[in-house]
C-alpha positions as CSV (number, residue, x, y, z in Angstrom):
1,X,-4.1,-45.5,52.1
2,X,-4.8,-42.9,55.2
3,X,-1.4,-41.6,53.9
4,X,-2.3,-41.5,50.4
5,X,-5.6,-39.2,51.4
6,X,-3.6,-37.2,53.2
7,X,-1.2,-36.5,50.5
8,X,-3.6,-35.8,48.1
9,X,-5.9,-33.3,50.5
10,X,-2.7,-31.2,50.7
11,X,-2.3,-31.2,47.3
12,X,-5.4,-30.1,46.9
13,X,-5.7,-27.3,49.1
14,X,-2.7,-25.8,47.7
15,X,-4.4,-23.9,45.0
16,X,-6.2,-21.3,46.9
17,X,-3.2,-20.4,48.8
18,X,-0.8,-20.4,46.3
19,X,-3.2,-18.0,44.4
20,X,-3.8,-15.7,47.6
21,X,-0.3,-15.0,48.1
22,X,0.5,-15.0,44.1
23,X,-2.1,-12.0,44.3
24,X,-0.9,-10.4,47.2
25,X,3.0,-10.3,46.0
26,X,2.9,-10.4,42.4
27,X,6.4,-11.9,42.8
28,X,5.7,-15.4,42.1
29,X,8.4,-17.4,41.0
30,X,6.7,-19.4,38.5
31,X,9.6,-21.2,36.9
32,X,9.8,-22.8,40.2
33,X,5.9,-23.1,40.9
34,X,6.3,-25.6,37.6
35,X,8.8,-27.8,38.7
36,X,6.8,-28.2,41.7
37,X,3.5,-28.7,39.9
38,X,5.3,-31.5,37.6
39,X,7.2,-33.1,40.1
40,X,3.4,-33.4,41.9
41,X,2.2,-34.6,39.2
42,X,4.5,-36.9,38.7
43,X,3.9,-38.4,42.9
44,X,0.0,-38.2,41.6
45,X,1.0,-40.5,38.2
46,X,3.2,-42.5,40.9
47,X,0.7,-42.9,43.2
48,X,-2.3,-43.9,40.6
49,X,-0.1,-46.8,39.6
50,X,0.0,-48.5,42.9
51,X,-3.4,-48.0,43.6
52,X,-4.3,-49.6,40.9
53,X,-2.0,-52.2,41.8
54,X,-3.5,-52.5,45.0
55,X,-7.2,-52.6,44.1
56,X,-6.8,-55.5,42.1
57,X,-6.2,-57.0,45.7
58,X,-9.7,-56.3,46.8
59,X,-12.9,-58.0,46.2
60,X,-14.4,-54.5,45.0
61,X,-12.0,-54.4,42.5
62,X,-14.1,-52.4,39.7
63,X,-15.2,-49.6,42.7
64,X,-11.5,-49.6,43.9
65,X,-10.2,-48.9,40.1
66,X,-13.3,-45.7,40.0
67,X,-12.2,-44.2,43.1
68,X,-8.6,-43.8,42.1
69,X,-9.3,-42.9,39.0
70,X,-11.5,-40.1,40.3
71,X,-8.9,-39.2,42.8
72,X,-6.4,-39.1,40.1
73,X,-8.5,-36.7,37.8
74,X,-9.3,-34.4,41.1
75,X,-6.1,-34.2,41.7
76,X,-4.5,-33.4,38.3
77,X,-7.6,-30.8,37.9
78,X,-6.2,-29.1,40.8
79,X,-2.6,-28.9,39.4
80,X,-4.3,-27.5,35.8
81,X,-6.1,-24.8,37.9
82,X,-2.9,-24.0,39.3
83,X,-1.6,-23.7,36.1
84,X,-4.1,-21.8,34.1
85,X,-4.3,-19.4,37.5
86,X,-0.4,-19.0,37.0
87,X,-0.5,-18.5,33.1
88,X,-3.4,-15.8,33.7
89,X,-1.1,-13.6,36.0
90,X,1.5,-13.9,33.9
91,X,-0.2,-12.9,30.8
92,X,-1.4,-9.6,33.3
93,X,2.0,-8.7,34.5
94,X,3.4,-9.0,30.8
95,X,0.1,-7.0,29.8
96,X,0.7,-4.4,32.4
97,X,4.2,-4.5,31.5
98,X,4.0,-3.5,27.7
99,X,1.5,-0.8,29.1
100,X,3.9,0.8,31.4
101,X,6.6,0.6,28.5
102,X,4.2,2.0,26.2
103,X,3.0,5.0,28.4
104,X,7.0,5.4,28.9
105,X,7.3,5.6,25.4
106,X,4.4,8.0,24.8
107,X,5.6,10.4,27.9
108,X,9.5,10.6,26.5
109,X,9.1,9.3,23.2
110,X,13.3,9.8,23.4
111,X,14.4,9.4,26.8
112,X,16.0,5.9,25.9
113,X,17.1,6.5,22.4
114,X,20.7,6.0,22.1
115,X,23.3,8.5,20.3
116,X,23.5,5.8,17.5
117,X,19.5,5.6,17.3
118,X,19.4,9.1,17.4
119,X,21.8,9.2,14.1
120,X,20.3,6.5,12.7
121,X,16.8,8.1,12.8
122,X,18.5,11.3,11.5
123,X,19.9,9.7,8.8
124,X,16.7,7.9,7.7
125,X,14.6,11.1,8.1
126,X,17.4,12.7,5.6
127,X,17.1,10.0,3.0
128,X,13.2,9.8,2.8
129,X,13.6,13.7,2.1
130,X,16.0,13.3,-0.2
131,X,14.3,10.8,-1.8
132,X,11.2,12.7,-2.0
133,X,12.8,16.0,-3.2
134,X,13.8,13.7,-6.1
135,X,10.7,12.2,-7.1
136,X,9.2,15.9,-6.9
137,X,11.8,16.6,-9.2
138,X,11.0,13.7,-11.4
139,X,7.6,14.3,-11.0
140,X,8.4,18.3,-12.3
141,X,10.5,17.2,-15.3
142,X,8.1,14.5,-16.5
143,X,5.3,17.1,-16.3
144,X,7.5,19.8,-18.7
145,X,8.3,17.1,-21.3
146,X,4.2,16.5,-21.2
147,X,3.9,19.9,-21.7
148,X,6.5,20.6,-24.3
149,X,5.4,17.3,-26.0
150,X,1.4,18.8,-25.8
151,X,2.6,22.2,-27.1
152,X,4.6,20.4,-29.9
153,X,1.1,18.5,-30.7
154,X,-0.8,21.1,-30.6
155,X,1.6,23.2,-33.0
156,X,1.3,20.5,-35.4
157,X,-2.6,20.3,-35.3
158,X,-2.6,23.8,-35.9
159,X,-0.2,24.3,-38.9
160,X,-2.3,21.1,-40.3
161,X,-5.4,23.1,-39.8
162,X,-4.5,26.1,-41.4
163,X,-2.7,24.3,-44.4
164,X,-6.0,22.5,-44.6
165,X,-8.0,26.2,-45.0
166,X,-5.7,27.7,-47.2
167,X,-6.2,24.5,-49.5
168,X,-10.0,25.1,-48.9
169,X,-9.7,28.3,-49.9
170,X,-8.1,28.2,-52.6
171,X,-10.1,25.5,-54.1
172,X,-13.2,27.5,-53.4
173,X,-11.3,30.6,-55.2
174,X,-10.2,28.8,-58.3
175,X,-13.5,29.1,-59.9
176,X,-13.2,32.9,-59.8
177,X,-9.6,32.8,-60.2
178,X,-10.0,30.7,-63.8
179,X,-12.8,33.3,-65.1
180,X,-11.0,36.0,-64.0
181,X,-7.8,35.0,-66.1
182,X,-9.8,34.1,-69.0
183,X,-11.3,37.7,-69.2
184,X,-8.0,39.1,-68.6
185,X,-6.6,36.7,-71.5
186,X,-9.9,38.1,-73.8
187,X,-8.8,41.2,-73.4
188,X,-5.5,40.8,-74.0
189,X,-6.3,39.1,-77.3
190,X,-8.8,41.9,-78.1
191,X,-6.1,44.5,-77.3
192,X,-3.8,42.7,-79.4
193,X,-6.1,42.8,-82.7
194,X,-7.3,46.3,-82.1
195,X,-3.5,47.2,-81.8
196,X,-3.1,45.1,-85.4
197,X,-5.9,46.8,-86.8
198,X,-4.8,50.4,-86.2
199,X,-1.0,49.5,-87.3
200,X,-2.8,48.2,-90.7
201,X,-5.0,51.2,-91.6
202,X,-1.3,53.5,-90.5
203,X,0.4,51.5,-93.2
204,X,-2.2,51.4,-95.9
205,X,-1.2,53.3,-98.7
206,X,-3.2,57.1,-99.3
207,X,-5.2,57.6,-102.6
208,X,-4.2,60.1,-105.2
209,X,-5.6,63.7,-105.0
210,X,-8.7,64.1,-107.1
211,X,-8.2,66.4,-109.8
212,X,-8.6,70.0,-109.6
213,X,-11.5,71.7,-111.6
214,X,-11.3,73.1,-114.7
């Protein structure tokens, strides 16, 4: 049991170490820190079971089964610290790491661009201009056949309107129009029987000379 104290007191005291010389370093091999930490807690699973074992030995058997149960949770705490201590640094080293690559980035935006990137990039830069320069030119002959189509309208409208005031106008003219040929048909027809009239007397017949005084 001595043994068993022992064992776990070590185990125990291995966090702040572990995280001293993690912080100190920054070189920690974690994939090996977490075969340790499961093969520890696999000794501490071990260990549980034959304590349990060996309570139910004991008079005390209840207080036995709480102590190791305790000891069992301290010591698996510990391992979790461990752990969550070791995920923390890692997410700050991967954190500091995408900053570093970032501010690379930012300072030569094309330092690690390959010749294939490079072309690649060109050739995408080419095609989004080419594929604007046609939609501008879309965009251009859309807008003439709008305008040709609006001028075409608007030719239409006006053609219709003036047909529309001619039509007015001539309907407001006809009035005057009608009297007008009626007096020009009156005097027409009073031409004509004043010219009948004179052509009669011209043909009538003269009288014969009176006779002459004795």
């Amino acid at each position: 049991m001595k043994k068993l104290l022992l064992s776990l007191m070590i185990v125990l005291g291995a966090v702040p170490a572990w995280a001293q010389t993690t912080a100190s370093s920054g070189q920690a091999n974690f994939d090996a820190e977490r075969t340790r930490l499961d093969q520890e807690r696999k000794t501490i699973e071990e260990r549980f079971a034959t304590e349990q074992a060996a309570c139910y030995q004991k008079f005390a058997v209840q207080g036995c089964l709480d102590d190791s149960r305790r000891r069992r949770r301290e010591a698996t705490e510990n391992i979790k610290r461990q752990e969550a201590a070791m995920n923390d640094i890692e997410r700050k080293r991967r954190g500091a790491a995408a900053l570093d690559r970032l501010e690379d980035k930012k300072a030569n935006p094309r330092a690690q661009d390959t010749a294939a990137e490079q072309e690649r990039s060109l050739k995408s830069q080419q095609e989004r201009e080419q594929r604007a320069a046609d939609h501008a030119q879309d965009r251009a002959r859309l807008a003439s056949e709008a305008a040709e189509k609006q001028r075409q309208f608007e030719d239409k409208q006006r053609a219709h309107a003036e047909e529309q005031a001619k039509a007015a106008s001539r309907r407001a003219e006809a009035p005057a129009n009608r009297e007008a040929h009626e007096r020009r048909l009156e005097r027409a027809e009073q031409h004509r029987r004043d010219r009948e009239r004179r052509n009669a007397e011209n043909t009538k017949p003269r009288s014969a000379p009176l006779p002459a005084p004795p």
